[in-house]
C-alpha positions as MATLAB code, in Angstrom:
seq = 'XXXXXXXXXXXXXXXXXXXXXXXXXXXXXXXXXXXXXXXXXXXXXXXXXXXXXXXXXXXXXXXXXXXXXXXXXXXXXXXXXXXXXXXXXXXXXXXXXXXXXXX';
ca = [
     -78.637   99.639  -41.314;
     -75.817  101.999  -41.283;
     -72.992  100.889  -38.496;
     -72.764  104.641  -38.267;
     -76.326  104.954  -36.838;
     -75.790  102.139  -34.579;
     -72.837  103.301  -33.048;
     -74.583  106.389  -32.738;
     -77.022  105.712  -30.720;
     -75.077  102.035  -28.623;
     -73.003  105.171  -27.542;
     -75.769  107.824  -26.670;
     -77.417  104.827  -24.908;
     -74.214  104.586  -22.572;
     -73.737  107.873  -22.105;
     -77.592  108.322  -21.181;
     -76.985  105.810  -17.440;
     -75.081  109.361  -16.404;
     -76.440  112.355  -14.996;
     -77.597  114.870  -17.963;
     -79.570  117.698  -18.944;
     -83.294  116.654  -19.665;
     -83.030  117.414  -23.156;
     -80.155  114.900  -23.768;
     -83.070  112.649  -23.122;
     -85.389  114.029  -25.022;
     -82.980  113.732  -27.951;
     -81.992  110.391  -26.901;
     -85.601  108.925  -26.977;
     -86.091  110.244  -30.819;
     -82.455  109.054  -31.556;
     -82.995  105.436  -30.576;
     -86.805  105.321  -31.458;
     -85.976  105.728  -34.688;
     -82.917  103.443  -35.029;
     -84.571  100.597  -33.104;
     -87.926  101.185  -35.977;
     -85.440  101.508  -38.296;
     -83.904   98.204  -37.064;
     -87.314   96.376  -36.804;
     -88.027   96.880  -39.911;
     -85.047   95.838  -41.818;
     -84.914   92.912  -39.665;
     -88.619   91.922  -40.731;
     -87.489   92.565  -43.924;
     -84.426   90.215  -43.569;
     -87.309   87.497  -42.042;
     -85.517   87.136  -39.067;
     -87.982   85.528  -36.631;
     -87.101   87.420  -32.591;
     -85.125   90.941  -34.172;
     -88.606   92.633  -35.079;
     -90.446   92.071  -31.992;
     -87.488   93.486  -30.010;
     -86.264   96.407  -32.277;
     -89.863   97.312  -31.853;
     -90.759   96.828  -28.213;
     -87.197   98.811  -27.776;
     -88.569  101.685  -30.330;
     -91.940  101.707  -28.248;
     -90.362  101.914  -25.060;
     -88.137  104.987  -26.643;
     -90.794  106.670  -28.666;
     -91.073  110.315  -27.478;
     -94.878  111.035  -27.916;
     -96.356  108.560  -25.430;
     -93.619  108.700  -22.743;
     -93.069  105.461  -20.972;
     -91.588  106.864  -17.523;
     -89.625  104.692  -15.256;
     -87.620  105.590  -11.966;
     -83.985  107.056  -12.859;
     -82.549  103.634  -12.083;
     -84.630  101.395  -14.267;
     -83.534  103.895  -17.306;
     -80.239  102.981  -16.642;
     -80.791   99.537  -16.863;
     -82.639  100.051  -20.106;
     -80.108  102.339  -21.689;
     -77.340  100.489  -20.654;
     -78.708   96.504  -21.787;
     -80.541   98.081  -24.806;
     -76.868   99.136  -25.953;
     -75.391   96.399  -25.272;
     -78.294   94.266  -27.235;
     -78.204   97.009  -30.413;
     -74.268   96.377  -30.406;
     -74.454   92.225  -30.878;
     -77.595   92.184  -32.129;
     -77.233   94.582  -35.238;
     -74.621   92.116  -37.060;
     -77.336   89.914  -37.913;
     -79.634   92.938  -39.480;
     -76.209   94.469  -40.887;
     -75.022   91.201  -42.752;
     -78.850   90.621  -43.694;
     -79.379   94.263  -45.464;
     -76.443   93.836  -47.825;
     -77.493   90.428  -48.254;
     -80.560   91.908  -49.815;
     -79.481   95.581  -50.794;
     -81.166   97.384  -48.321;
     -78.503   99.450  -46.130;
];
């Protein structure tokens, strides 16, 4: 997975726990749907074991069709750890899709 994408959308993440117009959102949820599918997959690809399950409960919980909705402050919470767990967490999918040419 490109480190570009991931810092991408770690840093859209972040920025999303502040105050913004609703279409930052709406940007945000296609943004990080895709690079947490985008992550599942390459981690099921790389047979990692816990990665898929999360990359795709995370793209779920993102996706923009069928809204999830949660109170302002849970969002935070979500943007904020979901950043935090795409920053350590994409090491293991990065090293894995060179491993297997895949990037």
């Amino acid at each position: 997975m490109p480190v570009a994408l991931t810092y991408l959308c770690a840093g859209m993440l972040f920025l999303g726990a502040v105050p913004l117009p609703y279409g930052y959102y709406t940007l945000l949820r296609l943004v990080a749907c895709i690079t947490f599918a985008w992550a599942a997959y390459v981690a099921l690809e790389n047979k990692h074991s816990f990665l898929p399950w999360a990359y795709g409960a995370l793209a779920l919980v993102f996706n923009p069709i069928f809204k999830v909705s949660f109170e302002k402050d849970i969002w935070i919470f979500i943007d904020v750890a979901s950043a935090v767990f795409l920053l350590l967490s994409s090491k293991f999918v990065k090293a894995g899709s060179q491993h297997n040419g895949v990037s």
